[in-house]
MDTraj code that builds the backbone (N, CA, C; nanometers):
import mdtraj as md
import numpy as np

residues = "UNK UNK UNK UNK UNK UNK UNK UNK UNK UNK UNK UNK UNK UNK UNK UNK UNK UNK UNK UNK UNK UNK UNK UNK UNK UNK UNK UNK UNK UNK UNK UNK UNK UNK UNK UNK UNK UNK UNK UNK UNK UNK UNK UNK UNK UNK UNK UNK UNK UNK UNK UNK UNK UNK UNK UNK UNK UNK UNK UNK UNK UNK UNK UNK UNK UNK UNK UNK UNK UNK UNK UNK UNK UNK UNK UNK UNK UNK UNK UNK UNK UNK UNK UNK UNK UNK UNK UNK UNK UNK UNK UNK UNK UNK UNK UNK UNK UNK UNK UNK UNK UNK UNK UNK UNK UNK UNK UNK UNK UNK UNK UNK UNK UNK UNK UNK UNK UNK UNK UNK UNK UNK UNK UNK UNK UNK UNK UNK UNK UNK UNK UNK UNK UNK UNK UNK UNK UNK UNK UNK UNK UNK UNK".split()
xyz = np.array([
    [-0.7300, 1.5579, -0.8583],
    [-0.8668, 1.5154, -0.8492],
    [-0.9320, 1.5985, -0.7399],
    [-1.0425, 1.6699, -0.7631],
    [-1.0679, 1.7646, -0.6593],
    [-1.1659, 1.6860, -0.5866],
    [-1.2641, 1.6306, -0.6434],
    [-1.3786, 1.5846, -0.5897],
    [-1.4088, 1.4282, -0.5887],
    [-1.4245, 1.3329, -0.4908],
    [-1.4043, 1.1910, -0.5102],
    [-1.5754, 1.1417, -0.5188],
    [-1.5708, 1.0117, -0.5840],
    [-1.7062, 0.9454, -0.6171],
    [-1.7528, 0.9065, -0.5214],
    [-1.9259, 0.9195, -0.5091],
    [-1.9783, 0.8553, -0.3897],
    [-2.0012, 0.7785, -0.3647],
    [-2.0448, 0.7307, -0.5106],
    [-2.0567, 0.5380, -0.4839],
    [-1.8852, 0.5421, -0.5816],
    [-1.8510, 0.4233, -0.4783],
    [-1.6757, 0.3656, -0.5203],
    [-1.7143, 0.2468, -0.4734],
    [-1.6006, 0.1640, -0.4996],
    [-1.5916, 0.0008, -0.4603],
    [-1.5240, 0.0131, -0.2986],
    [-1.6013, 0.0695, -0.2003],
    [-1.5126, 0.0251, -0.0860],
    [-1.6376, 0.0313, 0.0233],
    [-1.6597, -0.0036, 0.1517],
    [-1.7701, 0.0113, 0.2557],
    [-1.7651, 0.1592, 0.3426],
    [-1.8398, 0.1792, 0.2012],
    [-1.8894, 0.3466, 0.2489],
    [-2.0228, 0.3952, 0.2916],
    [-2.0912, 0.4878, 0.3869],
    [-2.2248, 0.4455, 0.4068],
    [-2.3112, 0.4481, 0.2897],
    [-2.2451, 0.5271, 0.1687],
    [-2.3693, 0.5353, 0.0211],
    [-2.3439, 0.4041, -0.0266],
    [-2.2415, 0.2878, 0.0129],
    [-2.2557, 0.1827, -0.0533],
    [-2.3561, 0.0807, 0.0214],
    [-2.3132, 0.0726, 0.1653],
    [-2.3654, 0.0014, 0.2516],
    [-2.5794, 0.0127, 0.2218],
    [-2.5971, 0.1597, 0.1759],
    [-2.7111, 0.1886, 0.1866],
    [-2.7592, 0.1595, 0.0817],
    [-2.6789, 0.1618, -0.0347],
    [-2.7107, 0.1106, -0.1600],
    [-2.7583, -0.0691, -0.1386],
    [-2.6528, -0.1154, -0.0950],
    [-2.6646, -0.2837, -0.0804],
    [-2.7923, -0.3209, 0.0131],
    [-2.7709, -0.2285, 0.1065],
    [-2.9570, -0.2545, 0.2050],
    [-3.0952, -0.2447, 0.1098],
    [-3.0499, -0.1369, 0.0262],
    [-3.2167, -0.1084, -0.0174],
    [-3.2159, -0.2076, -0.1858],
    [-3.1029, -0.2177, -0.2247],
    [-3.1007, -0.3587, -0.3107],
    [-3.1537, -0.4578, -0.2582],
    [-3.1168, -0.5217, -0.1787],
    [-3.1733, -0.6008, -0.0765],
    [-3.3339, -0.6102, -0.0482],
    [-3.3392, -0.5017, -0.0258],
    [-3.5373, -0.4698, -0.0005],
    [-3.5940, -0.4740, -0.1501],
    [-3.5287, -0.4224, -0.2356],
    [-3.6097, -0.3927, -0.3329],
    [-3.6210, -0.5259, -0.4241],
    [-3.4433, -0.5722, -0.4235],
    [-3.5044, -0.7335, -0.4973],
    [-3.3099, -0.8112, -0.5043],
    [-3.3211, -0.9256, -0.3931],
    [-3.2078, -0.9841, -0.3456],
    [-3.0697, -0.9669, -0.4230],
    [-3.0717, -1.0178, -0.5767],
    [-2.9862, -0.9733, -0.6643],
    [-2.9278, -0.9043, -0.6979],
    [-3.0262, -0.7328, -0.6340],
    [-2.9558, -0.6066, -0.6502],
    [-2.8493, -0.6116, -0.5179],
    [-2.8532, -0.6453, -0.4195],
    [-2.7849, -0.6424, -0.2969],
    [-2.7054, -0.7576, -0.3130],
    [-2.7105, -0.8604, -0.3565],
    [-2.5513, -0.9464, -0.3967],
    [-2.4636, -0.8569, -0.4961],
    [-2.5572, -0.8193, -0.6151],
    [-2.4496, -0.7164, -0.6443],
    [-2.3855, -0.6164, -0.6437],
    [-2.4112, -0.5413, -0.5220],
    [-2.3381, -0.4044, -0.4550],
    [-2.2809, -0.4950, -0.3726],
    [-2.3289, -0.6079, -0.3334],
    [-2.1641, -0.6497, -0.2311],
    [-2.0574, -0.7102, -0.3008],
    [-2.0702, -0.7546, -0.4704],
    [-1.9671, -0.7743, -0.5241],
    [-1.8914, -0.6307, -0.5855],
    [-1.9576, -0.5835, -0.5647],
    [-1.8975, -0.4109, -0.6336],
    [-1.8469, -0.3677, -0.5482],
    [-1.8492, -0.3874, -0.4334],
    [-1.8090, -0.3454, -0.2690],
    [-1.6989, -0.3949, -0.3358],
    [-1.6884, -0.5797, -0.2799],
    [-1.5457, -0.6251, -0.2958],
    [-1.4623, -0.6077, -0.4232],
    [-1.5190, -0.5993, -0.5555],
    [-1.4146, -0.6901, -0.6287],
    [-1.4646, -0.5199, -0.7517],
    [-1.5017, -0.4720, -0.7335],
    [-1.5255, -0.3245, -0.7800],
    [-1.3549, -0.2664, -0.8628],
    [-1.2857, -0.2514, -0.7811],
    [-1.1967, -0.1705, -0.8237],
    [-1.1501, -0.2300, -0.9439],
    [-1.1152, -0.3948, -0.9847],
    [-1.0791, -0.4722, -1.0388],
    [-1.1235, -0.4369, -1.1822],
    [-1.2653, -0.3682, -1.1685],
    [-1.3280, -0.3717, -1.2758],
    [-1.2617, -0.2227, -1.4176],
    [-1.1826, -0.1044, -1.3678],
    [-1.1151, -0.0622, -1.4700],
    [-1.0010, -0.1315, -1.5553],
    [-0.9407, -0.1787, -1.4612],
    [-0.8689, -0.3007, -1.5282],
    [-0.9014, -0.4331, -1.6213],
    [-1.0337, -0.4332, -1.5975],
    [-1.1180, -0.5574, -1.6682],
    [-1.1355, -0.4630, -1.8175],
    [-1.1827, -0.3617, -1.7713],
    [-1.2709, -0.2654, -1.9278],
    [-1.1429, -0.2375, -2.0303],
    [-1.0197, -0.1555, -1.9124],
    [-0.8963, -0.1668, -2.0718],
    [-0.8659, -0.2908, -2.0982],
    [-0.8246, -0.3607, -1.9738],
    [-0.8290, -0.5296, -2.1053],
    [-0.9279, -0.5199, -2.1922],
    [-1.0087, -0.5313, -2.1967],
    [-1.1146, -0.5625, -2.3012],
    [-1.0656, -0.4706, -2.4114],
    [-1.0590, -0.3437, -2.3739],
    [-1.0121, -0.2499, -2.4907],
    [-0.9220, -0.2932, -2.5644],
    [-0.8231, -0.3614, -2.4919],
    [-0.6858, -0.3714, -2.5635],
    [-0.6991, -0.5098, -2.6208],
    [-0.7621, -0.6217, -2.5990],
    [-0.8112, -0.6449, -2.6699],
    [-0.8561, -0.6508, -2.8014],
    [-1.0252, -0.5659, -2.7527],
    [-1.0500, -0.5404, -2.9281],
    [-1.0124, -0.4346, -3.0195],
    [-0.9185, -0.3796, -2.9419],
    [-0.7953, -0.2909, -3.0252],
    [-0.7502, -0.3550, -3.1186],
    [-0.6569, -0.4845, -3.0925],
    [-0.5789, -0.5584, -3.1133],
    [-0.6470, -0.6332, -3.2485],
    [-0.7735, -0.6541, -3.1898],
    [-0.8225, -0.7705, -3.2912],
    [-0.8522, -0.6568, -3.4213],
    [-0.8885, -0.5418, -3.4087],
    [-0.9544, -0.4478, -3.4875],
    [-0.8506, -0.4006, -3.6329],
    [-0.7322, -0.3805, -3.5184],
    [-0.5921, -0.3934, -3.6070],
    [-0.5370, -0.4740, -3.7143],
    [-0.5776, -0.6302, -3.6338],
    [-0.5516, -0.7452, -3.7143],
    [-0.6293, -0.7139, -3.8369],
    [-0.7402, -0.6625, -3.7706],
    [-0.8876, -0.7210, -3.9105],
    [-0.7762, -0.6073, -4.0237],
    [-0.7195, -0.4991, -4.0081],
    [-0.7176, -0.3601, -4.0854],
    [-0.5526, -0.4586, -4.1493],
    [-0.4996, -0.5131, -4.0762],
    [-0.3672, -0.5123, -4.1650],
    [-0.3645, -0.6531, -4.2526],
    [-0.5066, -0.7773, -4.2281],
    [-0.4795, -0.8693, -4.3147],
    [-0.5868, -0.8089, -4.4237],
    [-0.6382, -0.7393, -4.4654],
    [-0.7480, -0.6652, -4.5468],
    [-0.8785, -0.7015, -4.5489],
    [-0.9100, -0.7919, -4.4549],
    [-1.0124, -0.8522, -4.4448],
    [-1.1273, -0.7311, -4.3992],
    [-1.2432, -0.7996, -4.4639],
    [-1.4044, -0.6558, -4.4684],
    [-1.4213, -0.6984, -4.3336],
    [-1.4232, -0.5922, -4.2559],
    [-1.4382, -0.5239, -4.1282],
    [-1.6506, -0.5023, -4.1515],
    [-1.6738, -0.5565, -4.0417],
    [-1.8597, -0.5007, -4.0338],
    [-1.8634, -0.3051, -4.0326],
    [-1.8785, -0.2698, -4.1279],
    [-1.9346, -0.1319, -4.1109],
    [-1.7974, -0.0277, -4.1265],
    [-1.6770, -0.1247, -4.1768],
    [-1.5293, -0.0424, -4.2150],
    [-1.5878, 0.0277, -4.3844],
    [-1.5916, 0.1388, -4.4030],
    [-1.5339, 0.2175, -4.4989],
    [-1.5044, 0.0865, -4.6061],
    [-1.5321, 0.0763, -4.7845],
    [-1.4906, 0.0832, -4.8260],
    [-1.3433, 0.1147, -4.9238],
    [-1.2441, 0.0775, -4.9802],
    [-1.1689, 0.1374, -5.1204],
    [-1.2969, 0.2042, -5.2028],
    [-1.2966, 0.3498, -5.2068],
    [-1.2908, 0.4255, -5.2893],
    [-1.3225, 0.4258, -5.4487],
    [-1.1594, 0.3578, -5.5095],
    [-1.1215, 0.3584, -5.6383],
    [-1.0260, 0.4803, -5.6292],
    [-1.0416, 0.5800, -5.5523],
    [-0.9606, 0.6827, -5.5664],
    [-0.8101, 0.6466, -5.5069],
    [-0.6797, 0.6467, -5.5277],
    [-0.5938, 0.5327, -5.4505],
    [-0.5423, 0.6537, -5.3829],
    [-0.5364, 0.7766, -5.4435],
    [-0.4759, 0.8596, -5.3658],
    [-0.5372, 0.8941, -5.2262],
    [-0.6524, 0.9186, -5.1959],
    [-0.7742, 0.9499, -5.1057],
    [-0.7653, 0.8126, -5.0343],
    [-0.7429, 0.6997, -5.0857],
    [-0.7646, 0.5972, -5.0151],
    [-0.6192, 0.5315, -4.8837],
    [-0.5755, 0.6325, -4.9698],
    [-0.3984, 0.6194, -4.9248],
    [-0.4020, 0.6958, -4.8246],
    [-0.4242, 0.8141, -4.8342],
    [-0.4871, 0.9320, -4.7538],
    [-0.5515, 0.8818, -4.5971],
    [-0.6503, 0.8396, -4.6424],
    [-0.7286, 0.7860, -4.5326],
    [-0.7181, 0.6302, -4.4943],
    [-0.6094, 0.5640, -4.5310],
    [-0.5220, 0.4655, -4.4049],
    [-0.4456, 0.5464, -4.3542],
    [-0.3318, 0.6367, -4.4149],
    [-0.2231, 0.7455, -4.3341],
    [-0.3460, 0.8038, -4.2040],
    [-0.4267, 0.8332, -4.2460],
    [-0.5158, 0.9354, -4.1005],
    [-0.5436, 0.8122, -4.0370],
    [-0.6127, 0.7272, -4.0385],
    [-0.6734, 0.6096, -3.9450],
    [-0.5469, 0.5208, -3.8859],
    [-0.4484, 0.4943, -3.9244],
    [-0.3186, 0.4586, -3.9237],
    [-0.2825, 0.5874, -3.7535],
    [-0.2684, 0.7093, -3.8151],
    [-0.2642, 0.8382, -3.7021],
    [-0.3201, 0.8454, -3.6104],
    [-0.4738, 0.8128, -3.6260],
    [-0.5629, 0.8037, -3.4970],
    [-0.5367, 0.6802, -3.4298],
    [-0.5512, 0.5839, -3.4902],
    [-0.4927, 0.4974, -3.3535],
    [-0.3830, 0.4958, -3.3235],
    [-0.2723, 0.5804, -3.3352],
    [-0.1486, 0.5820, -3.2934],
    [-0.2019, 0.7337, -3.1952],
    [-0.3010, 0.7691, -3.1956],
    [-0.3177, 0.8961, -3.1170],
    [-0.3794, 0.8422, -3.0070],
    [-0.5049, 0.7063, -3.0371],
    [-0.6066, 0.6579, -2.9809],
    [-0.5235, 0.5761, -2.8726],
    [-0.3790, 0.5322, -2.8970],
    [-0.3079, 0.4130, -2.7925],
    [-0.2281, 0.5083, -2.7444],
    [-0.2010, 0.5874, -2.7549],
    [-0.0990, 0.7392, -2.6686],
    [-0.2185, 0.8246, -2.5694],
    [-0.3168, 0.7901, -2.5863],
    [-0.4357, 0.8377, -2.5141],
    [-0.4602, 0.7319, -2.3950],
    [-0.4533, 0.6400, -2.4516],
    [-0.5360, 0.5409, -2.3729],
    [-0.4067, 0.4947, -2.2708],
    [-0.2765, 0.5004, -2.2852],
    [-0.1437, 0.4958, -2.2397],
    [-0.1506, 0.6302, -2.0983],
    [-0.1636, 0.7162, -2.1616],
    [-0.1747, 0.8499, -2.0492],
    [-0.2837, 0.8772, -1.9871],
    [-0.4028, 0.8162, -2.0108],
    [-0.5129, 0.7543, -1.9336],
    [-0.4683, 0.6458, -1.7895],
    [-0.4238, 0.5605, -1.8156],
    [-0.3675, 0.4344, -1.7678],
    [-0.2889, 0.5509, -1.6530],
    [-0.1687, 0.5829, -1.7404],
    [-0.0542, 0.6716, -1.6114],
    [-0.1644, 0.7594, -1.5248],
    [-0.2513, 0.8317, -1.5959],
    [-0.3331, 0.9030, -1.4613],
    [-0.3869, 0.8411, -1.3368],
    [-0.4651, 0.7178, -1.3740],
    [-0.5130, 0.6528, -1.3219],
    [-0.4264, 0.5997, -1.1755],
    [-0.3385, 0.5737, -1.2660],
    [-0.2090, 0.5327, -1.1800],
    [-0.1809, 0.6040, -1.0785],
    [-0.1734, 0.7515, -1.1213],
    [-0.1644, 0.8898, -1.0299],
    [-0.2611, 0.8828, -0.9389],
    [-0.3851, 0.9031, -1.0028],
    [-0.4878, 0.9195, -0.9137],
    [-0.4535, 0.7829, -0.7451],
    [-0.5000, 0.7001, -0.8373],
    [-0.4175, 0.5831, -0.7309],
    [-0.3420, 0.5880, -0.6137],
    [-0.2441, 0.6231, -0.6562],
    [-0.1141, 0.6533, -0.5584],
    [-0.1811, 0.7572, -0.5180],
    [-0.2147, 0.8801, -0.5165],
    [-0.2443, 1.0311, -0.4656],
    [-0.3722, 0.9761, -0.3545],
    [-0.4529, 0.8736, -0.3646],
    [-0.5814, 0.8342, -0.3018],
    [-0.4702, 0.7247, -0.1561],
    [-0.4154, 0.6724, -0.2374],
    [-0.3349, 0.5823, -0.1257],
    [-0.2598, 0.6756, -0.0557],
    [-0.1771, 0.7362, -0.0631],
    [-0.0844, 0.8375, 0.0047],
    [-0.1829, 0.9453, 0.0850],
    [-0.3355, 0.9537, 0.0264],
    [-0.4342, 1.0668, 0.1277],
    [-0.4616, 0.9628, 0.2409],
    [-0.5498, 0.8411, 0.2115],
    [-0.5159, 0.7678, 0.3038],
    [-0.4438, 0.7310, 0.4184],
    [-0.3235, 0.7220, 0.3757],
    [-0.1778, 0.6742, 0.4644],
    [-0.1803, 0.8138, 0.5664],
    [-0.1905, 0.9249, 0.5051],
    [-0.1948, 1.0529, 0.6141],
    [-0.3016, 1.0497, 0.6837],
    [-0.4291, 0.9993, 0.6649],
    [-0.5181, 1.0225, 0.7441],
    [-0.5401, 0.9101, 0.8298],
    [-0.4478, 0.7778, 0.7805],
    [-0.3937, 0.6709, 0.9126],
    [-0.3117, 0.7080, 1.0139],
    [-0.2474, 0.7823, 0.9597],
    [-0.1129, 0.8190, 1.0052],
    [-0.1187, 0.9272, 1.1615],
    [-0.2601, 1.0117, 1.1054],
    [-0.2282, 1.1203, 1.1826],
    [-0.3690, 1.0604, 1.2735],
    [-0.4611, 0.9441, 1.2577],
    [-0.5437, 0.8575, 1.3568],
    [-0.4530, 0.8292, 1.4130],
    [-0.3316, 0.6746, 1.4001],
    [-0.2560, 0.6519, 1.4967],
    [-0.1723, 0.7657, 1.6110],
    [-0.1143, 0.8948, 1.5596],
    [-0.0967, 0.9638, 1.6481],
    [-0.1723, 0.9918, 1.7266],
    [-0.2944, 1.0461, 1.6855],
    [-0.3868, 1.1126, 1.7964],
    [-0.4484, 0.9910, 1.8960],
    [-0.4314, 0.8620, 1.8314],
    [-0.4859, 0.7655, 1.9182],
    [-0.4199, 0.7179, 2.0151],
    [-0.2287, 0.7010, 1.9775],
    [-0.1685, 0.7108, 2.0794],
    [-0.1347, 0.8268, 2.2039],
    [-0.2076, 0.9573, 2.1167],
    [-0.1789, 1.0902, 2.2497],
    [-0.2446, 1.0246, 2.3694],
    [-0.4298, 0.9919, 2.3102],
    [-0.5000, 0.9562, 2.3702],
    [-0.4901, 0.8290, 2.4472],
    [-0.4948, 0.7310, 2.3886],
    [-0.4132, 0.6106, 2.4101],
    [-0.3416, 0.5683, 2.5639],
    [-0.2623, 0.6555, 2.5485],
    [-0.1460, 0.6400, 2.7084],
    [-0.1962, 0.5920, 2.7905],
    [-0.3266, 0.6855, 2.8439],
    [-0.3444, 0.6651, 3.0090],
    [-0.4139, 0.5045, 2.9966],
    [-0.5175, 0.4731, 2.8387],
    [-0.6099, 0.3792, 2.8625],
    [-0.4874, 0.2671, 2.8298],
    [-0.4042, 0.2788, 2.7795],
    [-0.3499, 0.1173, 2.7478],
    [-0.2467, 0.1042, 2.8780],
    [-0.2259, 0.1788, 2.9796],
    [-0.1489, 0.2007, 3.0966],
    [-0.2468, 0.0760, 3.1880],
    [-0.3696, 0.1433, 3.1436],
    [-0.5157, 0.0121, 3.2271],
    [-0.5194, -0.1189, 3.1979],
    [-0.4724, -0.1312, 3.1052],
    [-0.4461, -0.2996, 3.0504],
    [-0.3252, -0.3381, 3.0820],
    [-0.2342, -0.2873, 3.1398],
    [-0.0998, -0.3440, 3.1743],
    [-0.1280, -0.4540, 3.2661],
    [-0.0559, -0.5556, 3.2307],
    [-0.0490, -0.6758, 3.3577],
    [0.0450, -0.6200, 3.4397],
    [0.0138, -0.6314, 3.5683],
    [0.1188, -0.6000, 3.6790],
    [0.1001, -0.7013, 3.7990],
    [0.1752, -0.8026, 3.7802],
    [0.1949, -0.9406, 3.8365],
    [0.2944, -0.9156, 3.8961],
])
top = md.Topology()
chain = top.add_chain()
for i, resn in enumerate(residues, 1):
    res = top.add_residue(resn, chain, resSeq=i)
    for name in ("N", "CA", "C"):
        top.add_atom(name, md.element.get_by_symbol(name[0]), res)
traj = md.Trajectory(xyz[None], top)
């Protein structure tokens, strides 16, 4: 991932500034950048549920034969019609191997954002303890 989003679900100043001028412009918009703040990330996980979902149900509709809103017709042609369950049959076996290695990226991305993180905690706490020494030496009780 080379380049990261500016508005994300976390307290960043483009969010913070987002939620202020929601706020000014009309209250509702600023409750909801502070739920996108908090509960934001939650929300890719909400959308493939949903997908998988009406995957699921879409499937059902295709394997009890029931008329689907806006599904394709039978033909009459059985060969062509045979034809084109084998391809639609293919695509969603292409469409859930997609949406599967979607998921694993995500996953990647994830971990690769947490692990940039952890280094850039990592290498604060050092430099804070270089710094650190002399001032937490000042807080020592010496009773």
């Amino acid at each position: 991932m080379t380049s990261q989003a500016l508005i994300r679900p976390a307290w960043t100043p483009a969010t913070i500034a987002l939620m202020v001028l929601g706020f000014i412009v009309y209250w509702p918009l600023g409750l909801a950048m502070i739920a996108y703040i908090l509960w934001g990330d939650r929300l890719e996980v909400f959308r493939r549920d949903v997908g998988r979902a009406t995957d699921s149900v879409a499937a059902t509709f295709r394997r009890s034969g029931a008329r689907m809103p806006f599904a394709a017709e039978r033909t009459g042609n059985v060969a062509f019609d045979d034809w084109r369950e084998a391809e639609l049959k293919r695509l969603d076996e292409e469409r859930a191997k997609l949406h599967r290695m979607s998921a694993d990226f995500e996953a990647y991305a994830r971990e690769l954002r947490r692990a940039k993180d952890q280094e850039e905690f990592d290498r604060f706490m050092t430099s804070r303890k270089r710094k650190g020494d002399v001032v937490d030496a000042e807080f020592v009780d010496v009773r």
